[in-house]
mmCIF file of the N, C-alpha and C atoms, coordinates in Angstrom:
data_MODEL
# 
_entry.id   MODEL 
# 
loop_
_atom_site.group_PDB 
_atom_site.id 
_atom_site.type_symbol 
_atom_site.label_atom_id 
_atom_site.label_alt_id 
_atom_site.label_comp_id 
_atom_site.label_asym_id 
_atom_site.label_entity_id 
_atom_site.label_seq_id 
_atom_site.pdbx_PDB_ins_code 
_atom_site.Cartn_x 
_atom_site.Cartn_y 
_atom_site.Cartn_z 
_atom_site.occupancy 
_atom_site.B_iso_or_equiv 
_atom_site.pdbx_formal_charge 
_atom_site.auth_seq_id 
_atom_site.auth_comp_id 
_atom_site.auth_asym_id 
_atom_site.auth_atom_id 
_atom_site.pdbx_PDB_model_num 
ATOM 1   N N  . UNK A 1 1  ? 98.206 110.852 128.192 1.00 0.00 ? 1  UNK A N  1 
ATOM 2   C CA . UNK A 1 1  ? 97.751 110.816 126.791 1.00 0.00 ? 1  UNK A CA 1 
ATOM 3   C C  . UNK A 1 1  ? 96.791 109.634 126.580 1.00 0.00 ? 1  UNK A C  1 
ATOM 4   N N  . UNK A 1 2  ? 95.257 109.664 125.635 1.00 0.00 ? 2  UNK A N  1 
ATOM 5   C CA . UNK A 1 2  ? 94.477 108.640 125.797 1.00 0.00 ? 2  UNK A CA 1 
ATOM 6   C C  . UNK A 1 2  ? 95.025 108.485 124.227 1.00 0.00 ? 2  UNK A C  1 
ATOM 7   N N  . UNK A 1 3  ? 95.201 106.931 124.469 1.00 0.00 ? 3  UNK A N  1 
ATOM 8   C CA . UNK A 1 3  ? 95.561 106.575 123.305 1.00 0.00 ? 3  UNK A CA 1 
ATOM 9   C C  . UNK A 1 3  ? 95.070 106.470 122.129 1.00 0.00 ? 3  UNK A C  1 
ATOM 10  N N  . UNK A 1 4  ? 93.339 106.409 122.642 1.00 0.00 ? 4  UNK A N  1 
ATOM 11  C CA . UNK A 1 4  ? 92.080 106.277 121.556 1.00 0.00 ? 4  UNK A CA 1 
ATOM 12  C C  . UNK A 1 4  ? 91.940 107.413 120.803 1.00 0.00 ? 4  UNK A C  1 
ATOM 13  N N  . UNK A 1 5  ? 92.322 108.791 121.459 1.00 0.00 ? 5  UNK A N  1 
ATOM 14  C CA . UNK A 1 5  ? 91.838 109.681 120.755 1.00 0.00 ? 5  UNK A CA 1 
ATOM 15  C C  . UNK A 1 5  ? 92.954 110.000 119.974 1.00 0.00 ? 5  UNK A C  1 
ATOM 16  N N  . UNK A 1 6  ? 94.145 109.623 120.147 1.00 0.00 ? 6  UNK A N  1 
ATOM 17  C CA . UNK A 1 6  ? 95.746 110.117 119.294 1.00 0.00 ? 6  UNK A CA 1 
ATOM 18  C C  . UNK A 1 6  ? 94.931 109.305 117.841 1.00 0.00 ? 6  UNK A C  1 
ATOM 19  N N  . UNK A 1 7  ? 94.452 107.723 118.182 1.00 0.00 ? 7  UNK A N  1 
ATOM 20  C CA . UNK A 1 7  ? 94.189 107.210 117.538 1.00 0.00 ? 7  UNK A CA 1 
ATOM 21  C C  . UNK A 1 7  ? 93.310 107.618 116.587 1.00 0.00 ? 7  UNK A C  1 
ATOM 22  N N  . UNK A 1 8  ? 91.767 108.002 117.420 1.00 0.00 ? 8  UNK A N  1 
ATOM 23  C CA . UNK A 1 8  ? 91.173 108.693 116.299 1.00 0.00 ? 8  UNK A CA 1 
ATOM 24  C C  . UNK A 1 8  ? 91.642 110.003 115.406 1.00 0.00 ? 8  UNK A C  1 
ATOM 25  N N  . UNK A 1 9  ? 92.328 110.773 116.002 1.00 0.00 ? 9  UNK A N  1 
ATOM 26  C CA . UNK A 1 9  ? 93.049 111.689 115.193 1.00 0.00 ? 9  UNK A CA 1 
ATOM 27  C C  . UNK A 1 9  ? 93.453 111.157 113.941 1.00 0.00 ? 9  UNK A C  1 
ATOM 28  N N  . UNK A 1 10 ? 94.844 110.632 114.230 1.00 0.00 ? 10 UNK A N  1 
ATOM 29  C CA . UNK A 1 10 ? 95.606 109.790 112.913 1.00 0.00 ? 10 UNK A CA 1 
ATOM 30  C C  . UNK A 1 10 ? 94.331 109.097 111.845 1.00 0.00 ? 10 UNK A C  1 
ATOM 31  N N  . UNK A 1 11 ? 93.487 108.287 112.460 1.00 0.00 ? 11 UNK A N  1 
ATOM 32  C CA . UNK A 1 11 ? 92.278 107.830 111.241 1.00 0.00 ? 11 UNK A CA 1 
ATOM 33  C C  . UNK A 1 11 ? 91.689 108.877 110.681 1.00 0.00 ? 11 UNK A C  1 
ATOM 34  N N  . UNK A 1 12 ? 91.115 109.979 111.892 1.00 0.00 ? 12 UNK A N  1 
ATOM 35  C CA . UNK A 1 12 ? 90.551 111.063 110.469 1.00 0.00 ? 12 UNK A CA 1 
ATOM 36  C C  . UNK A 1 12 ? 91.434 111.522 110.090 1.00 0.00 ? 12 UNK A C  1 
ATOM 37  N N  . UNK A 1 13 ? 92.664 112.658 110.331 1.00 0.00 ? 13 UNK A N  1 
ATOM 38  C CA . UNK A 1 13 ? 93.792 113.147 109.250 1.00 0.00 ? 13 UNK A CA 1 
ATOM 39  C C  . UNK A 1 13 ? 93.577 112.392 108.015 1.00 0.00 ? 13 UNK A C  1 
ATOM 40  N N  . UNK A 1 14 ? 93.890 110.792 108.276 1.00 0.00 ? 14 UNK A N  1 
ATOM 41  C CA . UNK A 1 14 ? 94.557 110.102 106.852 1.00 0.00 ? 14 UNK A CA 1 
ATOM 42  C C  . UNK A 1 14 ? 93.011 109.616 106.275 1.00 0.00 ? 14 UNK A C  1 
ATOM 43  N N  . UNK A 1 15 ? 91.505 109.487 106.468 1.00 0.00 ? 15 UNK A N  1 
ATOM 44  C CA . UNK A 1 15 ? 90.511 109.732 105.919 1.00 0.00 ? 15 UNK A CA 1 
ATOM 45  C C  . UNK A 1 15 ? 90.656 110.704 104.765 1.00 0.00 ? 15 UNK A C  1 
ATOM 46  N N  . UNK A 1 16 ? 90.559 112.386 105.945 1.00 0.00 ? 16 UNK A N  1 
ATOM 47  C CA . UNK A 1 16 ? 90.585 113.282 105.041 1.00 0.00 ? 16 UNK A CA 1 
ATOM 48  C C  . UNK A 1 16 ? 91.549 113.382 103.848 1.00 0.00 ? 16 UNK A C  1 
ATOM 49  N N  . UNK A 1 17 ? 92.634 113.263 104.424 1.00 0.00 ? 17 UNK A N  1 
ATOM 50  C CA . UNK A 1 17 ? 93.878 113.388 103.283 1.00 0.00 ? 17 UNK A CA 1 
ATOM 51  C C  . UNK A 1 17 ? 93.541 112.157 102.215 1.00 0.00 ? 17 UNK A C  1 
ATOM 52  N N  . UNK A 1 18 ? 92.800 110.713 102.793 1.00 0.00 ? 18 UNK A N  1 
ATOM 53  C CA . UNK A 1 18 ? 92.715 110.007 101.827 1.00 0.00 ? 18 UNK A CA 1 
ATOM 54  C C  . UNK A 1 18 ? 91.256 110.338 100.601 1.00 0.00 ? 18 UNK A C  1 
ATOM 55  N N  . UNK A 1 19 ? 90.699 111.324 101.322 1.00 0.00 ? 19 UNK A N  1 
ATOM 56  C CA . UNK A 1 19 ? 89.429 111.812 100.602 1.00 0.00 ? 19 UNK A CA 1 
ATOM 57  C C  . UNK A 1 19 ? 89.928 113.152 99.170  1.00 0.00 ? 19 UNK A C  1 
ATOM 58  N N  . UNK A 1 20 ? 90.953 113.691 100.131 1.00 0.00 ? 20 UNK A N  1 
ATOM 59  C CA . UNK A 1 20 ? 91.298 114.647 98.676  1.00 0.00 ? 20 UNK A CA 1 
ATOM 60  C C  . UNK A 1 20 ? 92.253 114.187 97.859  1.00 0.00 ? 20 UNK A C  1 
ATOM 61  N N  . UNK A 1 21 ? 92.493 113.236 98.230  1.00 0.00 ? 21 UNK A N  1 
ATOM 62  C CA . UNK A 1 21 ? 93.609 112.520 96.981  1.00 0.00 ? 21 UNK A CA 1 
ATOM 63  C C  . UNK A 1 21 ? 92.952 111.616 96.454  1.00 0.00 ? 21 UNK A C  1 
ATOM 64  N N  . UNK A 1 22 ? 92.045 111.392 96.350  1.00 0.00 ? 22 UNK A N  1 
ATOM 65  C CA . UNK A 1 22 ? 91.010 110.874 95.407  1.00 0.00 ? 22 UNK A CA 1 
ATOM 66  C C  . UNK A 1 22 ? 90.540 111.313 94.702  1.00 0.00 ? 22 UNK A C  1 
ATOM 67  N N  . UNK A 1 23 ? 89.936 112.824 95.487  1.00 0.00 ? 23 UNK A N  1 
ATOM 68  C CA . UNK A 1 23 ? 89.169 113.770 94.824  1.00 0.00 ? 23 UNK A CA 1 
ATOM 69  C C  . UNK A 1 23 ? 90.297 114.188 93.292  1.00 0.00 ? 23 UNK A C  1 
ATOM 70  N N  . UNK A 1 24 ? 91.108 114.595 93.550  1.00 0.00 ? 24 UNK A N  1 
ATOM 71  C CA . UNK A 1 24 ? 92.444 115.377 92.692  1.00 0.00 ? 24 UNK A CA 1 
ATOM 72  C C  . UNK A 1 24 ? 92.549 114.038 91.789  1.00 0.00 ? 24 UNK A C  1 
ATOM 73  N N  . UNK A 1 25 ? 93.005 113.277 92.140  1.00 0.00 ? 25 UNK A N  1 
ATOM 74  C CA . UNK A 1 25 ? 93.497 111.824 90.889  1.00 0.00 ? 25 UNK A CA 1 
ATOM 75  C C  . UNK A 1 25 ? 92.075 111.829 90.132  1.00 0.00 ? 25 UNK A C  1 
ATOM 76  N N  . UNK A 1 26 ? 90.724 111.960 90.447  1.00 0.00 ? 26 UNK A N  1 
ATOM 77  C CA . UNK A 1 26 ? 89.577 111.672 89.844  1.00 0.00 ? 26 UNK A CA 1 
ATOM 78  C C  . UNK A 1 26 ? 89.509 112.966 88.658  1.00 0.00 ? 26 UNK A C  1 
ATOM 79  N N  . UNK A 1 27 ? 89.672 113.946 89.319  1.00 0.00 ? 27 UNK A N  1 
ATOM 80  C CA . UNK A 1 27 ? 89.800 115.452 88.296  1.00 0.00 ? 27 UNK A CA 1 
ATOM 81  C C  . UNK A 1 27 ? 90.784 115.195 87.529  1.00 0.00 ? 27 UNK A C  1 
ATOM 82  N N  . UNK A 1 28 ? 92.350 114.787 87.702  1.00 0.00 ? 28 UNK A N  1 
ATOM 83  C CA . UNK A 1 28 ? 93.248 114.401 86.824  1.00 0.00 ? 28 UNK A CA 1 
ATOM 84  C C  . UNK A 1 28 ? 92.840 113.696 86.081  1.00 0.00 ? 28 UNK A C  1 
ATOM 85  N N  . UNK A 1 29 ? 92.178 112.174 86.183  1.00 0.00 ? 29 UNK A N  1 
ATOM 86  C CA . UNK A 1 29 ? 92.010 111.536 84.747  1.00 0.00 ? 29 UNK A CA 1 
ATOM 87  C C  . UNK A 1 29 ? 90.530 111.804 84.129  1.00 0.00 ? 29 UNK A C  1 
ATOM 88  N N  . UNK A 1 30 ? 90.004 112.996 84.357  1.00 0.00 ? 30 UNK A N  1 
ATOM 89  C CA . UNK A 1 30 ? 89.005 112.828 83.838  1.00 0.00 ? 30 UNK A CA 1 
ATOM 90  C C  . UNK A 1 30 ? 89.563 113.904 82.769  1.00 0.00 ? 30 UNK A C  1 
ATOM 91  N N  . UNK A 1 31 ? 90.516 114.638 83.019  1.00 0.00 ? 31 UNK A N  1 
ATOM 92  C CA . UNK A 1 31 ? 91.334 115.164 81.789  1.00 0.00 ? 31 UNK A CA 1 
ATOM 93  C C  . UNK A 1 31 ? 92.018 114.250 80.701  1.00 0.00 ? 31 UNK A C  1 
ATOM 94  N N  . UNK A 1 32 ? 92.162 113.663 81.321  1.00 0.00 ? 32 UNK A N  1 
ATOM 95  C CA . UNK A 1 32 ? 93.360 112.410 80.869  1.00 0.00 ? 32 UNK A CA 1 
ATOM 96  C C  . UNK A 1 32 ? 92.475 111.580 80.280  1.00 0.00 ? 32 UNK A C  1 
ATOM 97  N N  . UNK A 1 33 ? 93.298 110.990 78.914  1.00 0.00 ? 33 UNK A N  1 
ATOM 98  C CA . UNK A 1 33 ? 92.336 109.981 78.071  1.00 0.00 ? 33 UNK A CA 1 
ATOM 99  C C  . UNK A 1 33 ? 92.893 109.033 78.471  1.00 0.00 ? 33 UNK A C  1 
ATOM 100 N N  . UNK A 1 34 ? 94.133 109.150 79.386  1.00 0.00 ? 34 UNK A N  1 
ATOM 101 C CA . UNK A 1 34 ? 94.865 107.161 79.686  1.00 0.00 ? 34 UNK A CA 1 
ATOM 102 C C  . UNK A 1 34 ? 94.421 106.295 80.796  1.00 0.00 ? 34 UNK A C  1 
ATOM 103 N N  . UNK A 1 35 ? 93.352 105.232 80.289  1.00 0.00 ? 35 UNK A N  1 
ATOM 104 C CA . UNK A 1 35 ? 92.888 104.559 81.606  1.00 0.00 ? 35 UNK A CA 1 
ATOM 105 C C  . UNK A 1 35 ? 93.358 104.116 82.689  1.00 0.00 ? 35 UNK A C  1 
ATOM 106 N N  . UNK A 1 36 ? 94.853 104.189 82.808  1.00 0.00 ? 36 UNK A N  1 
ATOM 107 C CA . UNK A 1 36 ? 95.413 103.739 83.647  1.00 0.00 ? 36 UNK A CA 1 
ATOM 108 C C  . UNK A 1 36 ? 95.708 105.060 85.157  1.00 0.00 ? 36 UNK A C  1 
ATOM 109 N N  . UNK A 1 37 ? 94.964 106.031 84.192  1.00 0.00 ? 37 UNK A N  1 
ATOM 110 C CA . UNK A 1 37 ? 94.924 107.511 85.610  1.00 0.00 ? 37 UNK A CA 1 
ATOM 111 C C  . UNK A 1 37 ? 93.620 107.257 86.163  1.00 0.00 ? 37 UNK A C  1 
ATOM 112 N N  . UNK A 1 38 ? 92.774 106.565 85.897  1.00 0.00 ? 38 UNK A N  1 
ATOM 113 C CA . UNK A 1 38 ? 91.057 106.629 86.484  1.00 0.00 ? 38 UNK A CA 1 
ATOM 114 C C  . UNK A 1 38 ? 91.671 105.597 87.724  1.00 0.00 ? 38 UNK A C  1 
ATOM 115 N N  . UNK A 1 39 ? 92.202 104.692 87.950  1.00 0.00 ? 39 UNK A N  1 
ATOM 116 C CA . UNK A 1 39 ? 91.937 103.917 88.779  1.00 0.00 ? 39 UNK A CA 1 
ATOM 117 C C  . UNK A 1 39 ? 93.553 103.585 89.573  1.00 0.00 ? 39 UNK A C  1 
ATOM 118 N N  . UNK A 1 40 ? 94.338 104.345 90.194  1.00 0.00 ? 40 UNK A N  1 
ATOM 119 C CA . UNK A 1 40 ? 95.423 104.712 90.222  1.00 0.00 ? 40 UNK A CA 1 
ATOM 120 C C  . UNK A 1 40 ? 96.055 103.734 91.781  1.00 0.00 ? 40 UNK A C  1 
ATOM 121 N N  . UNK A 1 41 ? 96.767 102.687 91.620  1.00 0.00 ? 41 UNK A N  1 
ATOM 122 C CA . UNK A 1 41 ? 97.201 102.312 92.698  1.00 0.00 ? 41 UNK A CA 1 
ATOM 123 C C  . UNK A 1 41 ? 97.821 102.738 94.119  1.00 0.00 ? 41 UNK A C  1 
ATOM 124 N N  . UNK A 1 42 ? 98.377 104.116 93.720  1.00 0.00 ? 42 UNK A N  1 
ATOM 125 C CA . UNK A 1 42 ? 99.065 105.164 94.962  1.00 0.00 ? 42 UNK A CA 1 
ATOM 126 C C  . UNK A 1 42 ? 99.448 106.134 93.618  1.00 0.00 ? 42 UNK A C  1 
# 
């Protein structure tokens, strides 16, 4: 097993996954009038 590529795996997965959970929280508060959904800690 090369460890670099397990590695790069795990970074893009959690990229991507960190790209659509941005995307979704950004569509959520743009419904949302409470500023505290625009900029969401986790």
């Amino acid at each position: 097993m090369d460890w670099t590529l397990i590695l790069l795996g795990v970074v893009a997965i959690a990229g991507v996954g960190f790209g659509i959970w941005r995307a979704v929280r950004r569509r959520q508060a743009s419904k949302s009038a409470n500023p505290n959904d625009i900029y969401p800690l986790w």
